[in-house]
PADONU-816853 format. One record per atom (N, C-alpha, C): z, x, y; atom name; chain; residue in three letters. Coordinates in Angstrom, 2 decimals. Each point is the difference from the previous one (the first is absolute). Layout:
residues N
@w->Z u->X v->Y a->CA c->A r->Ala
...
end
This chain:
residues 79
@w->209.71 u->133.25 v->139.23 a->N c->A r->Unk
@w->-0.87 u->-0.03 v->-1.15 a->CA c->A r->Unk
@w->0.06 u->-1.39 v->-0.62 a->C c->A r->Unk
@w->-1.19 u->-0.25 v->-0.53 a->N c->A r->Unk
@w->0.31 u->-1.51 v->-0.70 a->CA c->A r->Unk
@w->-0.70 u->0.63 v->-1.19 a->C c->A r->Unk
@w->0.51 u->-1.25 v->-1.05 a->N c->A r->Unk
@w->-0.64 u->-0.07 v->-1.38 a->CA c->A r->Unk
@w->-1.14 u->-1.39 v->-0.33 a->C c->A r->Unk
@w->-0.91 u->0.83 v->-0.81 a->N c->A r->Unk
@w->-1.21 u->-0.53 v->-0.21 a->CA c->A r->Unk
@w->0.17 u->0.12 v->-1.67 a->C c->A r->Unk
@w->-0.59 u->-1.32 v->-0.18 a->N c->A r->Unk
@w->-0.66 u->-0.03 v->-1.89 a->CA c->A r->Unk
@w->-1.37 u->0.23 v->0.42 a->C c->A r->Unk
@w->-0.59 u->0.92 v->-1.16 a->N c->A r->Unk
@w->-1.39 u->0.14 v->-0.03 a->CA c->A r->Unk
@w->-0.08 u->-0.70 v->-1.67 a->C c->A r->Unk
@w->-1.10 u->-0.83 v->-0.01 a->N c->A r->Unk
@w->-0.24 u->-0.26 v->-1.67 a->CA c->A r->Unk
@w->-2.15 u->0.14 v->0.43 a->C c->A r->Unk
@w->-0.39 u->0.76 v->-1.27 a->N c->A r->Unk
@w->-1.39 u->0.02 v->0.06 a->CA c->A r->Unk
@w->-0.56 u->-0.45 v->-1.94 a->C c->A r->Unk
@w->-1.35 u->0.24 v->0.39 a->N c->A r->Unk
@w->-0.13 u->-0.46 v->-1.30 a->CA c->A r->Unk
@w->-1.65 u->0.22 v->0.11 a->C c->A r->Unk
@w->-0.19 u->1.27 v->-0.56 a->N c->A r->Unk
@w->-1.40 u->0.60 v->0.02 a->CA c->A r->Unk
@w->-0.43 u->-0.57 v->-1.13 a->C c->A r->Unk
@w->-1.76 u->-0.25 v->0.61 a->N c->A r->Unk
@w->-0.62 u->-0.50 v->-0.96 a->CA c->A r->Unk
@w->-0.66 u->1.15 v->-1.42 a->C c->A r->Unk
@w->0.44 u->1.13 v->0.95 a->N c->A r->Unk
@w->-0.80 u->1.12 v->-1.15 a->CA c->A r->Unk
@w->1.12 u->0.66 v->-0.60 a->C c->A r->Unk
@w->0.45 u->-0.40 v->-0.97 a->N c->A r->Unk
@w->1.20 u->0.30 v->-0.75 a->CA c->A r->Unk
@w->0.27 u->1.49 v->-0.31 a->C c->A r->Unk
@w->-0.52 u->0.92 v->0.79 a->N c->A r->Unk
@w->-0.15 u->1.23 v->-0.44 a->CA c->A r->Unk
@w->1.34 u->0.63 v->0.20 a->C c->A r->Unk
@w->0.82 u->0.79 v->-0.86 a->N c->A r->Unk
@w->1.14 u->0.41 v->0.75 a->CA c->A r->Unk
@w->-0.17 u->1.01 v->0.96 a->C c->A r->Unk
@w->-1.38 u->0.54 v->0.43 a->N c->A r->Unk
@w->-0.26 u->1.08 v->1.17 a->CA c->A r->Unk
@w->0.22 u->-1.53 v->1.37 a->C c->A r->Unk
@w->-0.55 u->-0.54 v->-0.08 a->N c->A r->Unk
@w->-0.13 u->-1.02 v->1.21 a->CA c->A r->Unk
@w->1.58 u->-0.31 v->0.29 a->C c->A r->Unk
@w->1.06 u->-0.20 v->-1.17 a->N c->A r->Unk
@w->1.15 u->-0.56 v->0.60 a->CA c->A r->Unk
@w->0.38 u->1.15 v->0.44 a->C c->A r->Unk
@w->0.01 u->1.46 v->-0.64 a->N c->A r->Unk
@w->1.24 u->0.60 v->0.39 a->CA c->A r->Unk
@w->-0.82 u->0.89 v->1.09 a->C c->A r->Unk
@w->-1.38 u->-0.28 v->0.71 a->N c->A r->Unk
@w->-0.25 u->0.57 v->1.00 a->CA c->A r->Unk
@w->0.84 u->-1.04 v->1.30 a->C c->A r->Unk
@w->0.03 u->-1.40 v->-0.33 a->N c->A r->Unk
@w->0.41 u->-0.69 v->1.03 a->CA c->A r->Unk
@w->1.92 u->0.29 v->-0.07 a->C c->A r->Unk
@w->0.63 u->0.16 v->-1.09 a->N c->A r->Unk
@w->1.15 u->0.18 v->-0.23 a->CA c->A r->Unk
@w->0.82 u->1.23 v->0.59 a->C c->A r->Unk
@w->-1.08 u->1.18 v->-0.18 a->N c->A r->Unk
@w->0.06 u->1.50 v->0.74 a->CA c->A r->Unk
@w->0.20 u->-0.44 v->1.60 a->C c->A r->Unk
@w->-1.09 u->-0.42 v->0.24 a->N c->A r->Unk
@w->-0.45 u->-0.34 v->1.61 a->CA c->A r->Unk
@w->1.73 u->-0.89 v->0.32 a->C c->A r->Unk
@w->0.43 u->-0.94 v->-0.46 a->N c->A r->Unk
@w->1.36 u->-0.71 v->0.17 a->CA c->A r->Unk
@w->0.94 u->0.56 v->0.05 a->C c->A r->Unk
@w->0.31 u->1.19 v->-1.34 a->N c->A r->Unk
@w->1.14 u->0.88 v->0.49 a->CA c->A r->Unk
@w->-0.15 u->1.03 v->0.48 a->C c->A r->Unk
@w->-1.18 u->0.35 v->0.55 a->N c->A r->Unk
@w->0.29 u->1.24 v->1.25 a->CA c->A r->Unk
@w->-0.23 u->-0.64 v->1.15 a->C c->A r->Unk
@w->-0.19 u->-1.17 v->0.57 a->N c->A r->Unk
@w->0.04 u->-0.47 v->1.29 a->CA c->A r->Unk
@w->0.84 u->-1.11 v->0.73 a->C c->A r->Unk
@w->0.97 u->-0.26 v->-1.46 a->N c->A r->Unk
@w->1.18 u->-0.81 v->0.19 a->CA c->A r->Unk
@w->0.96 u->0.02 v->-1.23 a->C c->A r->Unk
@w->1.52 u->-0.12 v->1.12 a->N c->A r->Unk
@w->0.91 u->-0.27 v->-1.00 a->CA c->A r->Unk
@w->0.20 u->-0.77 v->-1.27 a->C c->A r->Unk
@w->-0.66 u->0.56 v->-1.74 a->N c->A r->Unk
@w->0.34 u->-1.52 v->-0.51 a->CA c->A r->Unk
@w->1.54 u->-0.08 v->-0.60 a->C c->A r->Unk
@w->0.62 u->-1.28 v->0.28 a->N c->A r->Unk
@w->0.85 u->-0.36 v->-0.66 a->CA c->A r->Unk
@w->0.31 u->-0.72 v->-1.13 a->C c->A r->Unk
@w->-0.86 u->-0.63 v->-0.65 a->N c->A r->Unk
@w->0.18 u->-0.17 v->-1.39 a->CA c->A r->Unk
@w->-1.83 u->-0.52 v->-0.38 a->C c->A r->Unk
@w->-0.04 u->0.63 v->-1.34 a->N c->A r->Unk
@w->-1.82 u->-0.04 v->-0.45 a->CA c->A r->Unk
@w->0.01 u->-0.84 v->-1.27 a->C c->A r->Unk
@w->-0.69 u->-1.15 v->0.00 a->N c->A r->Unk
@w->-0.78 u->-0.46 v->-1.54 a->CA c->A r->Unk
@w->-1.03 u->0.55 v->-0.14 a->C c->A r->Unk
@w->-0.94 u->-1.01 v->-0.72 a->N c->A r->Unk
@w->-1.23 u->0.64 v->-0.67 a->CA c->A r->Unk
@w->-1.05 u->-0.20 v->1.60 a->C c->A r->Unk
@w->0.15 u->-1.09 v->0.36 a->N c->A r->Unk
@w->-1.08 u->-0.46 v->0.94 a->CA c->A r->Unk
@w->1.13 u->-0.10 v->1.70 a->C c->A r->Unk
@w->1.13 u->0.22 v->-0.09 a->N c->A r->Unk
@w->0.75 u->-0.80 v->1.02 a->CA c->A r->Unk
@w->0.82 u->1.00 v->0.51 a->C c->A r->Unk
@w->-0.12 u->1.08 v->0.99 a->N c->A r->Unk
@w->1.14 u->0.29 v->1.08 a->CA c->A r->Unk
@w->0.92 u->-0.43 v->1.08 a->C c->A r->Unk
@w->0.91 u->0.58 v->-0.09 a->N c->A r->Unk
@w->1.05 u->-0.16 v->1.59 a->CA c->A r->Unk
@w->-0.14 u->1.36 v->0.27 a->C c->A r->Unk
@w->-0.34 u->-0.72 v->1.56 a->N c->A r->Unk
@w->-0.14 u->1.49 v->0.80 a->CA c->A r->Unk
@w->0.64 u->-0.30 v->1.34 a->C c->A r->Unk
@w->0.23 u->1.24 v->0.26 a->N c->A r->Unk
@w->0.66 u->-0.04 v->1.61 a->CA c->A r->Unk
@w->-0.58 u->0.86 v->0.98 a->C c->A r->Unk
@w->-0.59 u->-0.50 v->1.32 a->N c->A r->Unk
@w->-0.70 u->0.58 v->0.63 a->CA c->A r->Unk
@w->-0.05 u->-0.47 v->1.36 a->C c->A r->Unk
@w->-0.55 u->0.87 v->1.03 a->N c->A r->Unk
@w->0.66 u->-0.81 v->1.62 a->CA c->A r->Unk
@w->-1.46 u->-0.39 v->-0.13 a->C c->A r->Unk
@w->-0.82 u->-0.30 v->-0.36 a->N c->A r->Unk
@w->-1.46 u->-0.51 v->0.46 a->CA c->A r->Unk
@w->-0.07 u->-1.67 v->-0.72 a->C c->A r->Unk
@w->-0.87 u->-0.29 v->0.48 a->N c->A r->Unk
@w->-0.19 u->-1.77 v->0.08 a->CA c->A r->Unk
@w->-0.39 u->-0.24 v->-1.61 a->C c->A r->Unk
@w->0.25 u->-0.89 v->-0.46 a->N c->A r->Unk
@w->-0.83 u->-0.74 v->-1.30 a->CA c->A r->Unk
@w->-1.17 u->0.33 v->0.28 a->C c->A r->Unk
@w->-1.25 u->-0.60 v->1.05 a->N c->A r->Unk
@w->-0.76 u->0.15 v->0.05 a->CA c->A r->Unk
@w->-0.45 u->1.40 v->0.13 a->C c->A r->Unk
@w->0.76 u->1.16 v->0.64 a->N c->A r->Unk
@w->-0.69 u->1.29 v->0.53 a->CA c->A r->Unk
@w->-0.03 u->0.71 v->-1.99 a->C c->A r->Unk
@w->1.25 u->-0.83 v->-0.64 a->N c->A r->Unk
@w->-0.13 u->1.04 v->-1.38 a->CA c->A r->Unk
@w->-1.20 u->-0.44 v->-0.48 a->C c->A r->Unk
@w->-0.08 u->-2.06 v->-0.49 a->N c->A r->Unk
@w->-1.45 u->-0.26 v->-0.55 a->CA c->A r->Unk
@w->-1.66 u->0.67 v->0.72 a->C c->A r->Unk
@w->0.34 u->0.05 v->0.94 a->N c->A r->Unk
@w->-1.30 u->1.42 v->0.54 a->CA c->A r->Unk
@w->-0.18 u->0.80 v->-0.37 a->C c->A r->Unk
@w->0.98 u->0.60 v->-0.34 a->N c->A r->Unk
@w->0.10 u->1.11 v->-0.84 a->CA c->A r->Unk
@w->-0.29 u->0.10 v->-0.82 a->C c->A r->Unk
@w->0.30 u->-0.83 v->-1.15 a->N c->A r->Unk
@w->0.19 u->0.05 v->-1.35 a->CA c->A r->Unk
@w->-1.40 u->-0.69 v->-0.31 a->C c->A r->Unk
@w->-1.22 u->-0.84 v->0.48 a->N c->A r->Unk
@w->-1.05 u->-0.21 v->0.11 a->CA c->A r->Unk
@w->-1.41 u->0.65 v->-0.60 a->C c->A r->Unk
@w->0.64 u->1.68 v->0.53 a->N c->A r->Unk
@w->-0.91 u->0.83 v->-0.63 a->CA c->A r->Unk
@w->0.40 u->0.62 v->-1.44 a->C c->A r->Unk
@w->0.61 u->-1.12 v->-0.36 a->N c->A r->Unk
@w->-0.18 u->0.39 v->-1.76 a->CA c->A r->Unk
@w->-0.25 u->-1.41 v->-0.49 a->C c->A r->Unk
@w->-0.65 u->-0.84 v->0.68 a->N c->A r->Unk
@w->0.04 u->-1.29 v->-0.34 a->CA c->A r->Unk
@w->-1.06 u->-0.39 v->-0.30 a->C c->A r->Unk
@w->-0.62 u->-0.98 v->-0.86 a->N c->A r->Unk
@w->-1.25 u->-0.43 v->-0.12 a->CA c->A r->Unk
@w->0.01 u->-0.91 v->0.14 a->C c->A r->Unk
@w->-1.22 u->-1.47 v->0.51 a->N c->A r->Unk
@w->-0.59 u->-0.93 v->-0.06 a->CA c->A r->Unk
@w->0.96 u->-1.31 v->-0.29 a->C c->A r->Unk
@w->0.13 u->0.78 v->-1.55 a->N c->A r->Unk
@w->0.37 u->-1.09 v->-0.99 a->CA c->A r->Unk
@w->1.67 u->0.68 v->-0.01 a->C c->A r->Unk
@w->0.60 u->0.74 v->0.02 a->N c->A r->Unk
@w->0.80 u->0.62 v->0.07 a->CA c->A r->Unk
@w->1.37 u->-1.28 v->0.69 a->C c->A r->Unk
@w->1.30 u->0.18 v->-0.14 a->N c->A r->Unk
@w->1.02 u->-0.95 v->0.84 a->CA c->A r->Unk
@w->0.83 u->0.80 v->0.43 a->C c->A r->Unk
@w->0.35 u->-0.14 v->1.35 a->N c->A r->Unk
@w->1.16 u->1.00 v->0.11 a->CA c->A r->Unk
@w->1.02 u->-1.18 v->1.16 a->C c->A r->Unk
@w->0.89 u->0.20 v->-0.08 a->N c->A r->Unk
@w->1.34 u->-0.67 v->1.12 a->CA c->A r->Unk
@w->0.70 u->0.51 v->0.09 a->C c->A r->Unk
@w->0.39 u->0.33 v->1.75 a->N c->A r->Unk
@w->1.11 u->0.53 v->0.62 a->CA c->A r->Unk
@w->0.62 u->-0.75 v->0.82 a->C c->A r->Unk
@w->1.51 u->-0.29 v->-0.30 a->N c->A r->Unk
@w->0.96 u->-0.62 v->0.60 a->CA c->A r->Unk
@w->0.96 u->0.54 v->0.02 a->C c->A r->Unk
@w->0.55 u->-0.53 v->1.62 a->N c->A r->Unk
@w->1.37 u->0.50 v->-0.18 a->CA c->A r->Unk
@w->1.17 u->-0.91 v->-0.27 a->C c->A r->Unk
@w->1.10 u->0.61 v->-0.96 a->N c->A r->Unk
@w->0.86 u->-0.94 v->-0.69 a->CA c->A r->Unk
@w->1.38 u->0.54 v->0.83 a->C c->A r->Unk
@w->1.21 u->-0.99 v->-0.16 a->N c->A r->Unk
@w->1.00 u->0.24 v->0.39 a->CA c->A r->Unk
@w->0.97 u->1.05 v->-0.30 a->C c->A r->Unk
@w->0.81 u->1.00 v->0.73 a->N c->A r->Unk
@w->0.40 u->1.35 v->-0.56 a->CA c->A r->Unk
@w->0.80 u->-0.34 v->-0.68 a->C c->A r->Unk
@w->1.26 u->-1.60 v->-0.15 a->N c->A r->Unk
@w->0.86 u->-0.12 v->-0.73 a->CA c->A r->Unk
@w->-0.44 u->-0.50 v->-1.52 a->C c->A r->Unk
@w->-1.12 u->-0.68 v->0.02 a->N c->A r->Unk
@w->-0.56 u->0.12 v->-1.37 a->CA c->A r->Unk
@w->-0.72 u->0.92 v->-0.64 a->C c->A r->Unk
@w->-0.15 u->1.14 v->0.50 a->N c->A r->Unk
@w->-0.51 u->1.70 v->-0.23 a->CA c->A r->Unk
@w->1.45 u->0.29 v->-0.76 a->C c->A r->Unk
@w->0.96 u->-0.02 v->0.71 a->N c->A r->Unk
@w->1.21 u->0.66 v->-0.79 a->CA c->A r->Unk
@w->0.06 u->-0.54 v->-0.95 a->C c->A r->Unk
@w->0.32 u->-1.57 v->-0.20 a->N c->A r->Unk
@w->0.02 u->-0.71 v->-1.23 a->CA c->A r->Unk
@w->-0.98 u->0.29 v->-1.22 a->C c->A r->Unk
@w->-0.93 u->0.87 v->0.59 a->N c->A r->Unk
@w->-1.01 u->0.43 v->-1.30 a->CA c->A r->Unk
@w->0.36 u->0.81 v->-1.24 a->C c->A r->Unk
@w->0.29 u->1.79 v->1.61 a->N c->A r->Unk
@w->0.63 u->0.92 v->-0.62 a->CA c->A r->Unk
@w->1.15 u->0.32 v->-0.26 a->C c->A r->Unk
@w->0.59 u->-1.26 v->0.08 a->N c->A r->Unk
@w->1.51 u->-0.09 v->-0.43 a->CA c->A r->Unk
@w->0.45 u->0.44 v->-1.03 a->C c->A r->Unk
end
């Protein structure tokens, strides 16, 4: 499994839009620690196979980034 940051940043401030994309995040991957806009997640699929995913809650104008970060600075988070 590796860990991924997701950070997005919808242009339609609606709280139905985040917490439909937020729902969709924690039932299809592990999260390990949540801000307002910014998860750690853990999942055996690619950066890219999650941002595919996560696409169809995305708009135009919409930002979203998925990377994967190092597991020893994951611990240092939820330390």
């Amino acid at each position: 499994m590796s860990i991924y940051c997701i950070t997005y940043d919808l242009r339609l401030k609606s709280s139905k839009h985040y917490q439909q994309l937020l729902n969709f995040i924690r039932k299809n991957y592990e999260v390990i620690q949540h801000q307002k806009s910014v998860l750690i997640v853990s999942s055996q699929y690619s950066a890219e196979n999650i941002r595919k995913d996560l696409l169809h809650f995305i708009d135009d104008k919409d930002k979203l980034e998925v990377f994967e970060v190092n597991k020893s600075d994951v611990h240092k988070l939820v330390a």
